[in-house]
C-alpha positions in Angstrom: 336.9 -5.8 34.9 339.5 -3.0 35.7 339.9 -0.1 33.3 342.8 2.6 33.4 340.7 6.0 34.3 342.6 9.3 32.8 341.5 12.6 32.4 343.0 15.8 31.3 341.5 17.9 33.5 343.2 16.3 36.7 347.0 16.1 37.2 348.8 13.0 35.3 350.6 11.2 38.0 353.9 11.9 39.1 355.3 8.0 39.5 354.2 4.8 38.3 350.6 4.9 38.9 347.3 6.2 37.5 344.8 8.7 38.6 342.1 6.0 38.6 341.0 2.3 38.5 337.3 1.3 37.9 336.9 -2.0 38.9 333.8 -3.2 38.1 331.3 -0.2 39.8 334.1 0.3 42.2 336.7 3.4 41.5 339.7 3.8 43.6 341.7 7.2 42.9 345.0 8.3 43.6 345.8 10.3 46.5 345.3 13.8 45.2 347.4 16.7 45.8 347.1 20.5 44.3 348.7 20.3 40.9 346.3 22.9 38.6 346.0 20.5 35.4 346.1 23.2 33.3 349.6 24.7 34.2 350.6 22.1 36.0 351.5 24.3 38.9 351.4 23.9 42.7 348.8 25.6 44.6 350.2 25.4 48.0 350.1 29.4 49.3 346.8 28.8 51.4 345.6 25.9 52.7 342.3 26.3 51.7 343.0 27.2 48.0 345.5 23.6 48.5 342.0 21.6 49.7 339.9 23.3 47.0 342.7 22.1 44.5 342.8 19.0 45.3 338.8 18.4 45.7 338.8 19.7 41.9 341.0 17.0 40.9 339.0 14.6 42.5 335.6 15.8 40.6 337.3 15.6 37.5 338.2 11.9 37.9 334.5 11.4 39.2 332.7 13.2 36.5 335.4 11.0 34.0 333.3 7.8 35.0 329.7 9.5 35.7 330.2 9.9 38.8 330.0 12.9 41.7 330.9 13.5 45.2 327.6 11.5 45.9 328.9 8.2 44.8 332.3 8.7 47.6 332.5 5.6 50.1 335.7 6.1 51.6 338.0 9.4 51.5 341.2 9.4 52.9 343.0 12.7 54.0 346.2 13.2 54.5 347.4 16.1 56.4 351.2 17.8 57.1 349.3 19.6 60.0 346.5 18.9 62.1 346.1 22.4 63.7 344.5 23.2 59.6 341.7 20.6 60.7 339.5 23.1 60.5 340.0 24.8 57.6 340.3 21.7 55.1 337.0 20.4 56.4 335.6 23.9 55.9 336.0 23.3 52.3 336.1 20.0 52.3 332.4 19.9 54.0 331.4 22.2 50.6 331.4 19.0 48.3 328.9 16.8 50.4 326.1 16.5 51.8 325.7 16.2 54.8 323.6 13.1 55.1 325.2 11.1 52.8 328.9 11.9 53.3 331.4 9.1 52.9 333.3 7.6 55.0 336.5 8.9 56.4 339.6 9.6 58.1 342.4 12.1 58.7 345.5 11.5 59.3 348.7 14.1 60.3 352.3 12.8 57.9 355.8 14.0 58.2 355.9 14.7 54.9 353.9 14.4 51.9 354.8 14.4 47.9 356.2 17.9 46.8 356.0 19.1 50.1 352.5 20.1 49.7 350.3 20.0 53.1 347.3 17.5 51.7 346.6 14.6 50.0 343.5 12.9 49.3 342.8 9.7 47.6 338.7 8.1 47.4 336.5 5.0 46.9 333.5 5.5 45.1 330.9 3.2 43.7 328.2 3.5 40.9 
């Protein structure tokens, strides 16, 4: 059954979509970017500060159903610039474990919403 997932303390969306669907065990986000829920600001100075951002978000909508960064399957990142590889995965690599990280891939866009440099969006299961 698919349920509408929402929480305050991640962005609302910015279009005509929502943060979060749990279908069944299944939760798909939204890709992710660094809007601070609680000001509703940018955070797009340092690209490290962006990816910390934006992995926030996505534990807010995790923790909304139960879940964690345990539960990811899939992440998907995408990136304005592949020469900050490095440093995204730097913090990135700070949610998971190791041994159990998701799936995933990374992929370098022209251009992403509100010019920010990275987007994310998951799949995560109970």
């Amino acid at each position: 059954m698919k349920k509408i997932i929402h929480t305050k303390e991640a962005p609302s969306a910015i279009g005509p979509y929502n943060q979060a669907v749990l279908n069944d065990n299944i939760l798909y986000t939204s890709g992710q970017i660094a809007i601070d829920p609680k000001n509703g600001t940018l955070k797009t100075s340092d690209i490290r500060e962006e990816t910390k951002q934006v992995m926030e978000n996505l534990k807010a909508i995790l923790n909304e159903v139960g879940m964690d960064f345990s539960n990811a399957l899939k992440v998907t990142i995408f990136i304005s610039d592949m020469n900050n590889y490095s440093k995204i995965n730097e913090i990135y690599a700070s949610y998971f474990d190791e041994k159990s990280a998701p799936a995933r891939e990374t992929v370098e866009v022209s251009r992403l919403p509100k010019s920010v440099h990275i987007e994310i969006s998951m799949i995560a299961s109970l």
